[in-house]
N, CA, C and O atoms as CSV, one atom per row, in Angstrom:
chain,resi,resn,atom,element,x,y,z
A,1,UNK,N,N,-11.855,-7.972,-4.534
A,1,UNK,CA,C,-10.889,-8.919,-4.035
A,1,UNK,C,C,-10.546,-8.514,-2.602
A,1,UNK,O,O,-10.414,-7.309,-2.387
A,2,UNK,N,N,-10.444,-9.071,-1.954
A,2,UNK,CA,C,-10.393,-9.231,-0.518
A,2,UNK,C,C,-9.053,-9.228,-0.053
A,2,UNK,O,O,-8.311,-10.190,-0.250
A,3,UNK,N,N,-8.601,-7.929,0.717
A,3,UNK,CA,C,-6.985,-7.430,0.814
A,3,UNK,C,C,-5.990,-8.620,1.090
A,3,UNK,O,O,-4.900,-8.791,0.543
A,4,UNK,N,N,-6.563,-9.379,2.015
A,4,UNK,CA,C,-5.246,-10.077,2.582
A,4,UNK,C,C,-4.893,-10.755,1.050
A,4,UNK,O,O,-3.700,-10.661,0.762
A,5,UNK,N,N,-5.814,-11.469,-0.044
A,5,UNK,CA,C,-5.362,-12.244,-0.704
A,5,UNK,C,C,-4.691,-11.463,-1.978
A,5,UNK,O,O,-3.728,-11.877,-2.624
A,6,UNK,N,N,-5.490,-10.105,-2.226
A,6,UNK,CA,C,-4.473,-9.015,-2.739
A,6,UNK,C,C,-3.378,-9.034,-2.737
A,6,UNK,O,O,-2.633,-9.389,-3.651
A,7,UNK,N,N,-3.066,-8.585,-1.518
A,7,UNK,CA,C,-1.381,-8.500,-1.124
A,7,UNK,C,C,-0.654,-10.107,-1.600
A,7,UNK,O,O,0.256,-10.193,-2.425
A,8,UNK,N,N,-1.228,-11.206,-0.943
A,8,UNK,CA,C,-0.702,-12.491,-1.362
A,8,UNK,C,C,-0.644,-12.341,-2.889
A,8,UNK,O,O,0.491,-12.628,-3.269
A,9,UNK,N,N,-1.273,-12.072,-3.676
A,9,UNK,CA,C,-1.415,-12.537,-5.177
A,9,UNK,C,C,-0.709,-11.351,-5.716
A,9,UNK,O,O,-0.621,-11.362,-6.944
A,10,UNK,N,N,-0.097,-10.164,-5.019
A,10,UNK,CA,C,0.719,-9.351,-5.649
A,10,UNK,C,C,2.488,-9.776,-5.088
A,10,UNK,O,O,3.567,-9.692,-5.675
A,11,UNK,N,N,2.220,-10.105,-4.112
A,11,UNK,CA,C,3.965,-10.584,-3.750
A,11,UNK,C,C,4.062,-11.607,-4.626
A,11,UNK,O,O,5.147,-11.335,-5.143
A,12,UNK,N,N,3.709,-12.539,-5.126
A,12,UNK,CA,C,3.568,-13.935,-6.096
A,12,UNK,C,C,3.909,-13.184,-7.405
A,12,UNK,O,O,4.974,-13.298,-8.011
A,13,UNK,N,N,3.150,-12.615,-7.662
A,13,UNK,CA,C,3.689,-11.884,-9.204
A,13,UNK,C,C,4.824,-11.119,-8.780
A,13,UNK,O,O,5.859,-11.210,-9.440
A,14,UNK,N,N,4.780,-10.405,-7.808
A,14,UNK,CA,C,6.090,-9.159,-8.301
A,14,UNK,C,C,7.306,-10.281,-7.719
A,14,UNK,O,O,8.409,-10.088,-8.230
A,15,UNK,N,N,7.250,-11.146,-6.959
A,15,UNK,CA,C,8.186,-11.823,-6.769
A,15,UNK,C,C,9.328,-13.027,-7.489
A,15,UNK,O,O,10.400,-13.520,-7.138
A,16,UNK,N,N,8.051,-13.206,-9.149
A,16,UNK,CA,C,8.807,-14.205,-9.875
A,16,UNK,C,C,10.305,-13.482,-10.390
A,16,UNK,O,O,10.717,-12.323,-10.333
A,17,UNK,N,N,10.703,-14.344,-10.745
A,17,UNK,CA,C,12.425,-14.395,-11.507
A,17,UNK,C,C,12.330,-14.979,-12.795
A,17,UNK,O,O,11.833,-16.090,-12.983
A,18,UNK,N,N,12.882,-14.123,-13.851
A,18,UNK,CA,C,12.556,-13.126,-13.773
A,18,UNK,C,C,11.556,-12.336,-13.756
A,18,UNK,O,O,10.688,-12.995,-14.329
A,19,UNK,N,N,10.945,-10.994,-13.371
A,19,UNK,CA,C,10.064,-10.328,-13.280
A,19,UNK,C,C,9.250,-10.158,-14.982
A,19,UNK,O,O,9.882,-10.070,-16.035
A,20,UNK,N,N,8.103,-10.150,-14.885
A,20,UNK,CA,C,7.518,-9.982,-15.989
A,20,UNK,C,C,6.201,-9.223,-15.356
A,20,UNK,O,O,5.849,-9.429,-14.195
A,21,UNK,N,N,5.687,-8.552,-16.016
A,21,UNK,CA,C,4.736,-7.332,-16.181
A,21,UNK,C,C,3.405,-7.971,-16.021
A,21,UNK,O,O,3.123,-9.088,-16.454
A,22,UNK,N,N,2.356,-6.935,-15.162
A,22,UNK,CA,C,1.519,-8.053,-15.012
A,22,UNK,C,C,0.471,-7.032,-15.136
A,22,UNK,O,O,1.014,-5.928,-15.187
A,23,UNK,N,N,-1.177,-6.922,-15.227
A,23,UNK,CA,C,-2.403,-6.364,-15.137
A,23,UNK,C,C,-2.911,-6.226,-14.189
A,23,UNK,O,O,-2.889,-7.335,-13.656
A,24,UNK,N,N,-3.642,-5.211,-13.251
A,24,UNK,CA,C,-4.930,-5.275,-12.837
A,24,UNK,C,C,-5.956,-4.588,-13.328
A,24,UNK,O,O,-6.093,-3.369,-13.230
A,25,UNK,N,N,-6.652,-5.297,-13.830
A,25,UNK,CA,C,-8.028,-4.639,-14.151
A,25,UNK,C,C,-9.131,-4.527,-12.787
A,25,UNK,O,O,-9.736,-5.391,-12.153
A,26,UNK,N,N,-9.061,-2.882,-12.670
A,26,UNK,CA,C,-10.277,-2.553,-12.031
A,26,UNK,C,C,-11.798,-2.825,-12.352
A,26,UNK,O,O,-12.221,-3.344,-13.385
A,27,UNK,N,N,-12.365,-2.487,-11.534
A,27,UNK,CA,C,-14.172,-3.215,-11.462
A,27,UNK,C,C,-15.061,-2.491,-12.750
A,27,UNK,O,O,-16.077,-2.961,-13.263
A,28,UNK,N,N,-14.186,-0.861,-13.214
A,28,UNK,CA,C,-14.741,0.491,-14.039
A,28,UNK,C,C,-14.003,-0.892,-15.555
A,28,UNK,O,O,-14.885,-0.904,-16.414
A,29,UNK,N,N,-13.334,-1.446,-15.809
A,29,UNK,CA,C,-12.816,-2.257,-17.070
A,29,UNK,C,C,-11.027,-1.248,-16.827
A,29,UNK,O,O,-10.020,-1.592,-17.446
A,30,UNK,N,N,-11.039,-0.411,-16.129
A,30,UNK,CA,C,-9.863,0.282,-16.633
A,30,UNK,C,C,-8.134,-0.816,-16.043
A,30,UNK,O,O,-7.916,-1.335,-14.948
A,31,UNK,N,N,-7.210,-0.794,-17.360
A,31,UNK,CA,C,-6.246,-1.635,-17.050
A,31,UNK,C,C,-5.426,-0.728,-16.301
A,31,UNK,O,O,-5.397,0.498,-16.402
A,32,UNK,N,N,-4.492,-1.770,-15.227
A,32,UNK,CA,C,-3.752,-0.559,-14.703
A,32,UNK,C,C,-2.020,-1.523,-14.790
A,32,UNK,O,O,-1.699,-2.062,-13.731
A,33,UNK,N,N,-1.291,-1.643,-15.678
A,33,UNK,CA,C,-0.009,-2.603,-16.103
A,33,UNK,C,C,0.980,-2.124,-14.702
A,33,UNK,O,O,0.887,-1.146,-13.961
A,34,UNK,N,N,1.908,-3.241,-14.723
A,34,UNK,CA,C,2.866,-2.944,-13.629
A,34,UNK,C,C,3.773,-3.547,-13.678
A,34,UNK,O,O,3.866,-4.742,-13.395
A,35,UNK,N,N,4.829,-2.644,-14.142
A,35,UNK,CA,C,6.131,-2.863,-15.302
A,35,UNK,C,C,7.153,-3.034,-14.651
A,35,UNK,O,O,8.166,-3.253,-15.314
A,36,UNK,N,N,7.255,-3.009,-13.434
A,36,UNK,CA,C,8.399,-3.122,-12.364
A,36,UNK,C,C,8.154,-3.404,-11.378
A,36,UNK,O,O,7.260,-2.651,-10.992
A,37,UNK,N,N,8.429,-4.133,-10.602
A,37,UNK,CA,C,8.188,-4.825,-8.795
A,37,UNK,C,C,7.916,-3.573,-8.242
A,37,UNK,O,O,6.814,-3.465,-7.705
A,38,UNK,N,N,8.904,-2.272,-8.246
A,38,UNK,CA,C,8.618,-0.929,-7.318
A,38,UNK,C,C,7.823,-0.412,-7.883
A,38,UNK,O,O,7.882,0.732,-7.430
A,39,UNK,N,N,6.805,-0.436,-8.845
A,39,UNK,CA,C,5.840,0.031,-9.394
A,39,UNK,C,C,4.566,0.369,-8.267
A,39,UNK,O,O,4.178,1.532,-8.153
A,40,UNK,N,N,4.149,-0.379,-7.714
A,40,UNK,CA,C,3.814,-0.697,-6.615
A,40,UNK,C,C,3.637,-0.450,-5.118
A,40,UNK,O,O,4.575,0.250,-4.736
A,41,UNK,N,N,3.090,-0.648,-4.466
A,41,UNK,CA,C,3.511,-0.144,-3.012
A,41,UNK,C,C,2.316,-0.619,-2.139
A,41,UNK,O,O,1.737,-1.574,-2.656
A,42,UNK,N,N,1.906,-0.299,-1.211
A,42,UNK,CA,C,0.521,-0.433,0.018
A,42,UNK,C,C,1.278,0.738,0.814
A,42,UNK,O,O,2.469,0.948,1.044
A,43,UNK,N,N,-0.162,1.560,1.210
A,43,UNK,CA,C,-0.177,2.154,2.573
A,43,UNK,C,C,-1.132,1.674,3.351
A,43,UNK,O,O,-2.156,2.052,2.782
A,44,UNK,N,N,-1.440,1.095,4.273
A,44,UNK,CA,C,-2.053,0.388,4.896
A,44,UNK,C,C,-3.008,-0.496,4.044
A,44,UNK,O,O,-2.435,-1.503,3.630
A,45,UNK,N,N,-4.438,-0.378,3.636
A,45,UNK,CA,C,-4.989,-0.802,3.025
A,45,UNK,C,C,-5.200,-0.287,1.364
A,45,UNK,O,O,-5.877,-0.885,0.528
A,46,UNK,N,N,-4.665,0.590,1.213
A,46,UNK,CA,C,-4.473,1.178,-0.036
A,46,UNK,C,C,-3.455,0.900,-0.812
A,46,UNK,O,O,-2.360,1.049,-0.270
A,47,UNK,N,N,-3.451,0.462,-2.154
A,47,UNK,CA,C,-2.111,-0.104,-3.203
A,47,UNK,C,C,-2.334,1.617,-4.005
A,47,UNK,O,O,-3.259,2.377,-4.290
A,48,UNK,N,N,-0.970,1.569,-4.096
A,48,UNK,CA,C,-0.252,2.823,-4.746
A,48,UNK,C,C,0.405,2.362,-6.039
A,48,UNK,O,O,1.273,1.504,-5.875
A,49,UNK,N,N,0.212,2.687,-7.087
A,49,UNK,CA,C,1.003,2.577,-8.489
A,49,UNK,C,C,1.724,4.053,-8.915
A,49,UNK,O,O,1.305,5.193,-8.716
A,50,UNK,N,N,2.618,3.724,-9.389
A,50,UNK,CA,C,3.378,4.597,-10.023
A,50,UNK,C,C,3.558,4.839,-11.706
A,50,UNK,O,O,4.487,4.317,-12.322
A,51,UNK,N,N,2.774,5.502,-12.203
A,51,UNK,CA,C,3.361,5.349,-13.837
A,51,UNK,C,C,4.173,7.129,-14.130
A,51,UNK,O,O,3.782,8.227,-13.731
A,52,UNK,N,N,5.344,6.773,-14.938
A,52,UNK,CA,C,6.017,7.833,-15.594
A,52,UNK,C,C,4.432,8.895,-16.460
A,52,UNK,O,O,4.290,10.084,-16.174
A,53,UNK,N,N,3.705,8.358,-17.196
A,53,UNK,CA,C,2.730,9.032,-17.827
A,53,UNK,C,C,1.936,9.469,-16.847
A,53,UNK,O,O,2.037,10.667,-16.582
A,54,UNK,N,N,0.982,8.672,-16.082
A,54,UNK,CA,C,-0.121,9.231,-15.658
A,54,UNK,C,C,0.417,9.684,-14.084
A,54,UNK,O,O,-0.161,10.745,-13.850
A,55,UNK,N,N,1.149,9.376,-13.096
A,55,UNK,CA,C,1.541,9.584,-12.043
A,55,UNK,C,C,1.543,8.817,-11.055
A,55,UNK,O,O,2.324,7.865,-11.064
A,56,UNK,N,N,0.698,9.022,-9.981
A,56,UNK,CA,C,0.306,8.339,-8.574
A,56,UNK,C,C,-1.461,7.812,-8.688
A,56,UNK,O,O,-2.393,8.487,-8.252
A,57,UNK,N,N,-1.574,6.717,-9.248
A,57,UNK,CA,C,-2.904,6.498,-8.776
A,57,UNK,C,C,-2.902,5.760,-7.492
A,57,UNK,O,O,-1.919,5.087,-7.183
A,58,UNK,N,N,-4.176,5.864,-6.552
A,58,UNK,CA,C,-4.375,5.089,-5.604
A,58,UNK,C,C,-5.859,4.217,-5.473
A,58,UNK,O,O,-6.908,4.686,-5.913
A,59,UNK,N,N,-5.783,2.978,-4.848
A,59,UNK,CA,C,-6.879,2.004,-5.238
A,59,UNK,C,C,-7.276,1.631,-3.735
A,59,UNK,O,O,-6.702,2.307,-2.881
A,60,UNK,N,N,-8.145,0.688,-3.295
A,60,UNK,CA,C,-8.386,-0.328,-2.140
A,60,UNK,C,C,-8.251,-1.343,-3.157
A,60,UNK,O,O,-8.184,-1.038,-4.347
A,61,UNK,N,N,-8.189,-3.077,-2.558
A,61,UNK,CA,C,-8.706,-3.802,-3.350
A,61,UNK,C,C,-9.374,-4.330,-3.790
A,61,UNK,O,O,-9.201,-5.297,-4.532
A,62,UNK,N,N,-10.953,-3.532,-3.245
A,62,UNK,CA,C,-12.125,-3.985,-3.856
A,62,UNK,C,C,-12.264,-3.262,-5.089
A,62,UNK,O,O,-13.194,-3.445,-5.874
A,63,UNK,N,N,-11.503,-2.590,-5.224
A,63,UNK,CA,C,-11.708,-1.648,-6.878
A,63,UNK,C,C,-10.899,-2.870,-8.291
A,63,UNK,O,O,-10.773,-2.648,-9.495
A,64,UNK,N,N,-10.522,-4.038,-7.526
A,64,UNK,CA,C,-9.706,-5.093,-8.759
A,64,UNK,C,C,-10.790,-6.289,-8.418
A,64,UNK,O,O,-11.311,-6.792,-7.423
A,65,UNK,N,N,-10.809,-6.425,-9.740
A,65,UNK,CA,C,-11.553,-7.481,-10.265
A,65,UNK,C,C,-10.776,-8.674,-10.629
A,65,UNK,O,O,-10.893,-9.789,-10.120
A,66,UNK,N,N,-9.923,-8.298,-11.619
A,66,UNK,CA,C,-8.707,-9.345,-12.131
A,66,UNK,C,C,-7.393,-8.796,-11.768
A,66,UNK,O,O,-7.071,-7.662,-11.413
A,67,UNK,N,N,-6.578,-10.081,-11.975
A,67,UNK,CA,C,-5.069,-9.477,-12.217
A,67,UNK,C,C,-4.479,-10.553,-13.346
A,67,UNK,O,O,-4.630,-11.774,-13.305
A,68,UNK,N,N,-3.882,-9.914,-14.197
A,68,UNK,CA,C,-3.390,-10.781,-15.494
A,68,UNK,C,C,-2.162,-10.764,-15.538
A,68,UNK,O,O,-1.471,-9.797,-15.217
A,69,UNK,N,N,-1.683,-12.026,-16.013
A,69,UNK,CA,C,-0.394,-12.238,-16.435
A,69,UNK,C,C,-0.256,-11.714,-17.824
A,69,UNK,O,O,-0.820,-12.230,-18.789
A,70,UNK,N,N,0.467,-10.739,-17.881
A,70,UNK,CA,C,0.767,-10.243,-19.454
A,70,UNK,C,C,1.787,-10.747,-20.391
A,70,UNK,O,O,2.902,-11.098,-20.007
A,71,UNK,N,N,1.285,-10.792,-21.994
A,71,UNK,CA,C,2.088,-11.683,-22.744
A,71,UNK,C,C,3.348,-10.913,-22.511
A,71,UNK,O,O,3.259,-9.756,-22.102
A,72,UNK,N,N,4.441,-11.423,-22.724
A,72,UNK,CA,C,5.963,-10.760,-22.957
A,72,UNK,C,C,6.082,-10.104,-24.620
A,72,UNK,O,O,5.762,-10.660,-25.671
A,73,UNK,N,N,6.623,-8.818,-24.417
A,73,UNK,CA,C,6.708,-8.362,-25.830
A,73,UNK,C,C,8.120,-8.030,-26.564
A,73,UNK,O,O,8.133,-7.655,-27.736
């Protein structure tokens, strides 16, 4: 996926009201959920996630394939 539209298609999700949890699946199948708007981040061309379990992963956005809207649980 091609950054500029990255960033567009992540402000769109983290921006709804209320917030609901959303997917990216990387290009490897691996899911990466994102449970909170600050979950999140960019350093220049790089998206930063935050999880309590696994820590700091870091991506470009050619490593996402999809991004999913996740059911509400």
């Amino acid at each position: 996926m091609k950054h500029k539209h990255f960033i567009a298609v992540i402000n769109s999700f983290n921006g709804r009201k209320p917030f609901r949890p959303f997917g990216l699946e990387m290009v490897s199948g691996v899911l990466i959920t994102i449970t909170h708007p600050e979950t999140i981040f960019f350093r220049g061309e790089i998206a930063v996630v935050f999880d309590s379990k696994q820590g700091y992963q870091a991506f470009d956005s050619d490593s996402i394939c999809r991004i999913l809207d996740l059911p509400v649980s």
